[in-house]
Structures are given as structure tokens and as C-alpha cells.
N, C-alpha and C positions, 0 to 999 in steps of 0.2 A: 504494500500500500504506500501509496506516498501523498505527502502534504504540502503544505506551499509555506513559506518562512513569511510571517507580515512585520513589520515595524510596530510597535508599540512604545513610546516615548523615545529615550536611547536605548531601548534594550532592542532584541528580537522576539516574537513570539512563533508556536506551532502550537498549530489546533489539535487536541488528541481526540480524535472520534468514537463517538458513544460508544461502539458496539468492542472497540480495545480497550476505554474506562472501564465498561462493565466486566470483562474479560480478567483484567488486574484490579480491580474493587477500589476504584481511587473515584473520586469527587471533586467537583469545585470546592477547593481548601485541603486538598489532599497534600502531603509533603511528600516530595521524592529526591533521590540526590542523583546531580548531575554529572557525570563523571565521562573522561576520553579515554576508552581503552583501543588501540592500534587504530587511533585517528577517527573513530566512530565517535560520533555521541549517543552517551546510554544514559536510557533513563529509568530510574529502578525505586520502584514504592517503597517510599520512606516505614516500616511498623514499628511501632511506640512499642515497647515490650510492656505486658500488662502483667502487671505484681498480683501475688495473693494478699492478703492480710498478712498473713502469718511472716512473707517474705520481709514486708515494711517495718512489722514491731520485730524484726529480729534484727533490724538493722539501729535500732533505739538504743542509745547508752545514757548513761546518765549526764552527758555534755548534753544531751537534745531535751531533754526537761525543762520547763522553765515553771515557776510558781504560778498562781493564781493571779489573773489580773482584773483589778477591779475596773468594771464597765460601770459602776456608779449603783444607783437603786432600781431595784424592777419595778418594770412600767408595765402596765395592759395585762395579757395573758401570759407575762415572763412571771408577773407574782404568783406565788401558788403557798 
């Protein structure tokens, strides 16, 4: 398949076509990184690695603690 380079301010833009979005599961807001391997440009779907619970409080020491901080007196439905 091939696509046409347009201008978009100073940069370049390429259009990536629905039926390839939906094919690598990316979106308008999708991150990908752009990289040259043997003069190509590749473009490759950015994935956020998604933690468990368990993953994040093990990573918790007692430097990441911090005390209580007062947000002042409960107002509305915060009183109970």
C-alpha cells in the first residue's frame, strides 16, 4: 500500500489508513516510536506496560510514604 507525505506546519505528515489502524489497534492519540532501520522508516505501536496492584505496592519503600495532609474541614458529603 502506499500513501502520499503532506506538509503539516514544519513537520511532514502520513495518513495511516483505517483498515492498518485497526489491524495494529492504535487511534487518534495512539503513541508509536519512530525509528530508521536500513534507511526505512518504521513505525511501531508504542504499549504502556500495565502493572498489577501487587506489582506497584511492591515497589513502595518507606522513602515513598508521606504523612497525612490536611485539606482543611469536611464540606458536603466528605462529612460523615
Amino acid at each position: 500500500m502506499t500513501a502520499a507525505i503532506a506538509k503539516w506546519g514544519n513537520s511532514l505528515a502520513v495518513r495511516i489508513p483505517q483498515a492498518i489502524a485497526e489491524q495494529v489497534q492504535i487511534q487518534a492519540g495512539s503513541e508509536i516510536s519512530i525509528d530508521i532501520i536500513d534507511g526505512k522508516i518504521v513505525l511501531t505501536p508504542h504499549r504502556r506496560k500495565k502493572y498489577t496492584l501487587d506489582e506497584l505496592l511492591d515497589e513502595m519503600t518507606s522513602e515513598h510514604l508521606h504523612t497525612e495532609i490536611s485539606t482543611g474541614v469536611s464540606v458536603g458529603n466528605e462529612a460523615w
